[in-house]
VOKETOR-948054 format. One record per residue (C-alpha): z, x, y; residue in one letter; residue number from 1. Coordinates in pm, whole numbers, plus 32768, in hexadecimal, padded with zeros to 4 digits. Layout:
Z X Y A NUM
...
This chain:
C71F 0727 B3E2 X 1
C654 0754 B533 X 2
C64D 05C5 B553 X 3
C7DE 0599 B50B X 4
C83F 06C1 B60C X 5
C750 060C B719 X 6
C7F0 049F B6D9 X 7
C94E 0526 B6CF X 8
C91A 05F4 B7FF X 9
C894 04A9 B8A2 X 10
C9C4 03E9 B86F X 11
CA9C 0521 B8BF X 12
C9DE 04FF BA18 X 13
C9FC 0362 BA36 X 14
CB50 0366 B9EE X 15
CB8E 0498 BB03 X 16
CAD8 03B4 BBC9 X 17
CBAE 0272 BBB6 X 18
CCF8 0323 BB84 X 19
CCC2 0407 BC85 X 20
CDFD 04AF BD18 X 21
CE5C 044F BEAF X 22
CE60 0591 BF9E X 23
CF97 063D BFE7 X 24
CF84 0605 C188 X 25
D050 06FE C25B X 26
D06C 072E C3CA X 27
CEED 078D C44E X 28
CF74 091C C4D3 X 29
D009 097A C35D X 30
CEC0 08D5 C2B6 X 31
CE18 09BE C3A3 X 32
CEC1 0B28 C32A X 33
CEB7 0A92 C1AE X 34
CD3D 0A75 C1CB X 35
CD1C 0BB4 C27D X 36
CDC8 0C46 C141 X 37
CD17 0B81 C033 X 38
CBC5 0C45 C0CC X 39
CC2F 0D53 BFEA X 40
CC62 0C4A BE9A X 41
CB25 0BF8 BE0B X 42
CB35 0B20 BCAF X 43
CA11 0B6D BBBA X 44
C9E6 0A15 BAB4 X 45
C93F 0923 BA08 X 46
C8EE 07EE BA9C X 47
C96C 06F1 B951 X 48
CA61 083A B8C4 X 49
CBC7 0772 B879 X 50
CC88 08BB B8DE X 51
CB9D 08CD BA2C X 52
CBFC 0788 BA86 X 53
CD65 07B8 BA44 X 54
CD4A 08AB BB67 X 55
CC77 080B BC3E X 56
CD69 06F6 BC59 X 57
CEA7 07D7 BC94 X 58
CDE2 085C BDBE X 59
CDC4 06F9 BE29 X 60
CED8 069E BDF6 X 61
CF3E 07D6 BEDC X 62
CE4D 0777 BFCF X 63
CDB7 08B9 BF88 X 64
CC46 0905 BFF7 X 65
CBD5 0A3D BF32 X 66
CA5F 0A99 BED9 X 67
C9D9 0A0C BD87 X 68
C8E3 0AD8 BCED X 69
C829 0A58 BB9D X 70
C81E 0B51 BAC7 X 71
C6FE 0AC7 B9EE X 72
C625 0B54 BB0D X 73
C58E 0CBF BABF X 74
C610 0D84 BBEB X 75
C764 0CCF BBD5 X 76
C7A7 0D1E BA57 X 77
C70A 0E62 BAA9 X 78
C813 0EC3 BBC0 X 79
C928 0E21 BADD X 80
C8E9 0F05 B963 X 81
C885 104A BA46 X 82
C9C5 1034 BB5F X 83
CAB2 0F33 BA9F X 84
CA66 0FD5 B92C X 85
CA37 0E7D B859 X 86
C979 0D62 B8AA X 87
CA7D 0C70 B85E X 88
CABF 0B60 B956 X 89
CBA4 0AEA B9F1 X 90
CB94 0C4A BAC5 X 91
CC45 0C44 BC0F X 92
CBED 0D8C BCFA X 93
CD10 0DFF BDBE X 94
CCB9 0EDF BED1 X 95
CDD8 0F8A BF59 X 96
CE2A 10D8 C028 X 97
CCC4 112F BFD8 X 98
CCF5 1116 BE5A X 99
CC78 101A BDB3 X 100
CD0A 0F7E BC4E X 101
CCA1 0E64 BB66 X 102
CD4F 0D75 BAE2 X 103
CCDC 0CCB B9E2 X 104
CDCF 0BA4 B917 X 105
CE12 0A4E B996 X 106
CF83 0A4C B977 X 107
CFAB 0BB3 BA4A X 108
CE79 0B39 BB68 X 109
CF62 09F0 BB84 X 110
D09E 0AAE BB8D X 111
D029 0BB3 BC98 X 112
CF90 0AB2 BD5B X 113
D0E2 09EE BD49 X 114
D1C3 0B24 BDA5 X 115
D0F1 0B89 BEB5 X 116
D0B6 0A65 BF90 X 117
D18F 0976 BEFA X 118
C-alpha cells in the first residue's frame, strides 16, 4: 500500500507541477497589507495530500503567501494534535484578536480564504 500512496502522491505532485495555477497580481501597496495579514495564516499539509494541494492552489491562485508547515515533521504534528486537537491535514491556523482557531477541511480553508481576500 506504502508503494501505491508514494506513486500516486508523485503524480499528484507532477501534475501540480505542469498544471500549475498563474498568480492572482494586484497593485504592489494592497499585496503589501494582504501579506502583512497572511503572517497570522499558517497552513499545516502534506506535500503529495490531494486535499493539501487543492488549497495550496486556491492560495495561488489568490496570490496568497501564507506559511506552509509539513506536518509529517515531529514538532509540527506535535503543535497541530496538542493546540489544533486532530492531526488531520489540511489545518489552516488563524490567528486573530489574540485567539487563535483551526480550521481544518478543504472546502471551508478555500472558502475563508476566498471571502476574506477575494
Amino acid at each position: 500500500m506504502f508503494i501505491v500512496r508514494w506513486i500516486l502522491g508523485r503524480i499528484i505532485l507532477i501534475l501540480n507541477f505542469i498544471f500549475t495555477p498563474k498568480k492572482r497580481k494586484r497593485p504592489q501597496d494592497e499585496q503589501l497589507r494582504i501579506d502583512a495579514e497572511t503572517k497570522l495564516l499558517a497552513l499545516y499539509e502534506y506535500k503529495a495530500c490531494p486535499f493539501c494541494v487543492k488549497v495550496r492552489r486556491a492560495m495561488r491562485r489568490q496570490g496568497l503567501n501564507i506559511e506552509t508547515l509539513d506536518a509529517k515533521q515531529e514538532d509540527h504534528k506535535a503543535r497541530l494534535v496538542s493546540q489544533g486537537g486532530q492531526a488531520k491535514v489540511p489545518c489552516l491556523r488563524i490567528e486573530e484578536n489574540g485567539e487563535t482557531r483551526w480550521m481544518y477541511e478543504s472546502s471551508d480553508i478555500i472558502s475563508y480564504l476566498d471571502n476574506r481576500f477575494a
